[in-house]
N, C-alpha and C positions, 0 to 999 in steps of 0.2 A: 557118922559124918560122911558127907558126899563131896563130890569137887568138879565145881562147875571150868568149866577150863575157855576162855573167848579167844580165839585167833582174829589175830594182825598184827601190823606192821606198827614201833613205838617211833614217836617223832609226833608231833605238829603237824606236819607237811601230808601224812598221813591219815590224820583224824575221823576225817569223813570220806574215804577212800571205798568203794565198795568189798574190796578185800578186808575190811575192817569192820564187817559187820559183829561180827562175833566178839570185840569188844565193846560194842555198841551196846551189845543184848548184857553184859556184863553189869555195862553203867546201869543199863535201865534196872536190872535185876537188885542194884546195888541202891539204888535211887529209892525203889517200891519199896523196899523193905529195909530201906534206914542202914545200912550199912556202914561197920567204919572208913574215913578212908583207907586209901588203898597205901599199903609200905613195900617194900623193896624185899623181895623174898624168895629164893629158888629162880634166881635169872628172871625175876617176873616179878609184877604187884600183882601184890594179895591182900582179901580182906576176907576177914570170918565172920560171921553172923548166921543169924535162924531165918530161915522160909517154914512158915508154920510150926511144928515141933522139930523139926531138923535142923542139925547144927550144917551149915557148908561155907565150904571154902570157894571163894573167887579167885581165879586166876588169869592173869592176863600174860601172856611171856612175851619180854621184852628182848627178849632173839634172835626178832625177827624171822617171820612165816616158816621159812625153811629150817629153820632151829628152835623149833619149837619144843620138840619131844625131849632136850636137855630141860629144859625148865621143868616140862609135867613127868618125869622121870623122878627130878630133884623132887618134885612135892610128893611123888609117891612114896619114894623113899624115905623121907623124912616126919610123914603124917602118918604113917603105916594102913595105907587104904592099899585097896585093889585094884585092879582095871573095872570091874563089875560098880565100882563107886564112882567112876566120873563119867559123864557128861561132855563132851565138844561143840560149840556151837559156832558154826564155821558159814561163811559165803558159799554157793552151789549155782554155777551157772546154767546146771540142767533144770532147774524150776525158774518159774513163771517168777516176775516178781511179786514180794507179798507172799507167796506160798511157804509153808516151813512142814518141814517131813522129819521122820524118826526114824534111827535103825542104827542092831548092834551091829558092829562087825562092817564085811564087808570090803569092798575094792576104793582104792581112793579117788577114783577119777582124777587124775593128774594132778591134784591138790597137794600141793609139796609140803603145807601145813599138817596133813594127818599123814603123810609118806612119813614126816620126821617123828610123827609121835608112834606111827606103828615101827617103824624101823627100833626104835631106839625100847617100846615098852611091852608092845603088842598089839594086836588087833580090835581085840572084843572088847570094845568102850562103845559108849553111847555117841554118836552123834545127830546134832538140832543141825538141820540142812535148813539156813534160811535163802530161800528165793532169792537171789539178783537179776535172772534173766541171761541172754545170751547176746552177742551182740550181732550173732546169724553169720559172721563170719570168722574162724579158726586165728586169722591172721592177726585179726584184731583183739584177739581174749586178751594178752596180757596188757596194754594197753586200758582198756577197759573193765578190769578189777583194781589197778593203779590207779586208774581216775575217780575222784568224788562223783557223790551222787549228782544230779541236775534240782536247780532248786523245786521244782516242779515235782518230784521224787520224792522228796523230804518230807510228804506227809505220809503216804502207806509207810515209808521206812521207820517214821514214828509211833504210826497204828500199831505194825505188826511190833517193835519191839516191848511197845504199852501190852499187845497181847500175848506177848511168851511172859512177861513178866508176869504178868495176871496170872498164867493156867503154870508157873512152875510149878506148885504144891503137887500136880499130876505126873510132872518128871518126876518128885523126886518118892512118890509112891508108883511109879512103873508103870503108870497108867497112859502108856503111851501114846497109845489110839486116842482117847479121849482130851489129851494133850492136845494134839492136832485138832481136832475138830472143833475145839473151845476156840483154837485161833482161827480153824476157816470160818468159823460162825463169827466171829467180832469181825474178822475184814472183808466179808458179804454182808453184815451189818453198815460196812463205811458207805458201801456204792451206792 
């Protein structure tokens, strides 16, 4: 079993926030491949189901960003997986929008989403860095992963989530590189 884990913020008010991609790629994930819905579980909704021959876990923590690593804590705890079994798919304001990258381990770049989950589990988990873009200036970042996307946005934000869902069967055989590039080939397919 694997555990897919999506960062953001729970509320309404929040939904389509660019900080909330990573529950975004959940739904979609949850959406392709029929998932049940999501129940109330380890400070987060969870739902179990298969991506190909793989059993995995969704998780979304309803923690809120910064307490995040209490939930995926609770779920390691309680699933008896590893850090080498989950996955993070989090917002990255250092990629282009539309871009999504892969890597274990690693520095958080001030993302207080994976601060709380390295602080509280460890390091050496997967994370899916989905592309949001930067807004060029420092002053303006939080501001601008708080804010929803522009409606004009809304379709690459669709693209690429239709394309992580698509190429998961490759996360979750470690085929990372080829992960990526199944998704840059579908969103140089859009332009």
């Amino acid at each position: 079993m694997k555990l897919f884990v999506g960062l953001g913020n729970p509320g309404a008010q929040y939904r389509v926030n660019r900080h909330n991609i990573g529950f975004m790629a959940l739904d979609a994930l949850a959406s392709a491949y029929k998932f049940p819905p999501f129940r109330t579980r380890w400070h987060g909704e969870v739902s179990e189901g298969r991506i190909g021959d793989e059993r995995v876990l969704l998780l979304k923590p309803m923690t809120f960003m910064n307490d995040s690593g209490k939930s995926v804590g609770d779920a390691l705890r309680h699933s008896n997986l590893t850090l080498g079994d989950v996955t993070v798919f989090h917002d990255e304001l250092d990629l282009a929008p539309g871009k999504v990258r892969v890597k274990v381990g690693g520095g958080n770049a001030g993302h207080n989403g994976l601060r709380s989950i390295s602080a509280l589990v460890g390091n050496d988990y997967r994370r899916v860095r989905l592309g949001i873009g930067h807004p060029g200036d420092r002053a303006l970042v939080y501001p601008y992963v708080l804010g929803n996307f522009f409606s004009d946005e809304m379709p690459w934000v669709r693209d690429v989530l239709a394309a992580v869902a698509s190429a998961a069967g490759l996360l979750l055989e470690g085929a990372d590189a080829s992960f990526q590039n199944q998704i840059d080939l579908a969103m140089k397919a859009r332009s």
